[in-house]
N, C-alpha and C positions, 0 to 999 in steps of 0.2 A: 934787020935781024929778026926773021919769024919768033915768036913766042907764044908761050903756050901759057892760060891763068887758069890755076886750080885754089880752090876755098880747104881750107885746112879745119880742124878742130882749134881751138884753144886750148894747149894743153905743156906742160914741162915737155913731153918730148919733142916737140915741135920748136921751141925755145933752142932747142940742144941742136937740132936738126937747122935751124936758120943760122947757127953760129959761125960758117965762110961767109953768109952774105953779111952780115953786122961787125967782122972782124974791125972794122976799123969804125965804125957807129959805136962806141961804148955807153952813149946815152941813149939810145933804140934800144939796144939787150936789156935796159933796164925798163924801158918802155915796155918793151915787150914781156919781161917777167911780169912788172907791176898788171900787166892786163890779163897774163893768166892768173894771178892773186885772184885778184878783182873779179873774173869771169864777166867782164865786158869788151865784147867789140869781134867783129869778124875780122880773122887772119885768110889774107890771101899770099900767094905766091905766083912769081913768073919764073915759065922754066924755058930752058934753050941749052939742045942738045940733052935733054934725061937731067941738067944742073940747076939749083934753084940761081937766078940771078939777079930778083928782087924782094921785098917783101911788105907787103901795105896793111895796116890795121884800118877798119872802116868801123863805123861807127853802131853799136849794135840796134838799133832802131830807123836809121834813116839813111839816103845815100849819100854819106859823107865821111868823106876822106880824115882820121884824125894825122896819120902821117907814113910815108914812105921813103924805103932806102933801095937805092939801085946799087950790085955788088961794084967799086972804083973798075973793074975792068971791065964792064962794061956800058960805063958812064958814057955819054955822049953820041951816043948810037940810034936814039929814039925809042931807049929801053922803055924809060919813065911815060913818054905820052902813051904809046901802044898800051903798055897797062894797067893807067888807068882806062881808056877808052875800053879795055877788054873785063874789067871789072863792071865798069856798067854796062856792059851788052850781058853780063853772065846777072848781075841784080835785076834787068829791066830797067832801067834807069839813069837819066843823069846821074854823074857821081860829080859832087862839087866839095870845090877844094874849101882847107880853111880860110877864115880873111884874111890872116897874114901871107899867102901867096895868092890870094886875087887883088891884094896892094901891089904886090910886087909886077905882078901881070901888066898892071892897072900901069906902070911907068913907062 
């Protein structure tokens, strides 16, 4: 499943505008408010076919992952690994995860 990863602003409309991919994440939309409160953290998006179909908050100083949501339909697909690998080709950089999924890795 080719995809495409564009960097967004931080911003309520963008909040409004990720609201199909988090329908079923209700603790990410608050994630994601709380970050644009805050004005911390790079918003990214993966898109496929003109649709957004994921969406990852990275950390506003360093290349790391605070968390991401792939939209349930197209879970399973290799959404999630392409974008992060496509997020750090667009930073320059290793992107690494938090510890709680380099434990999980780690089994």
């Amino acid at each position: 499943m080719p995809i495409s990863v564009e960097a967004h602003a931080l911003t309520e409309t963008q909040c409004e505008a990720f609201a199909k991919v988090l329908r079923d994440a209700p603790q990410y939309r608050q994630k994601l408010a709380d970050a644009v409160a805050d004005g911390q953290g790079r918003l990214f998006a993966a898109h496929f076919n003109g649709q957004r179909v994921a969406i990852a908050l990275i950390e506003e100083n360093q290349p790391q992952l605070d968390w991401m949501v792939v939209h349930p339909a197209t879970q399973g697909r290799g959404v999630g690994k392409d974008f992060l690998r496509l997020i750090g080709q667009q930073l320059g950089d290793t992107l690494t995860l938090p510890e709680h999924c380099q434990q999980q890795r780690a089994l």
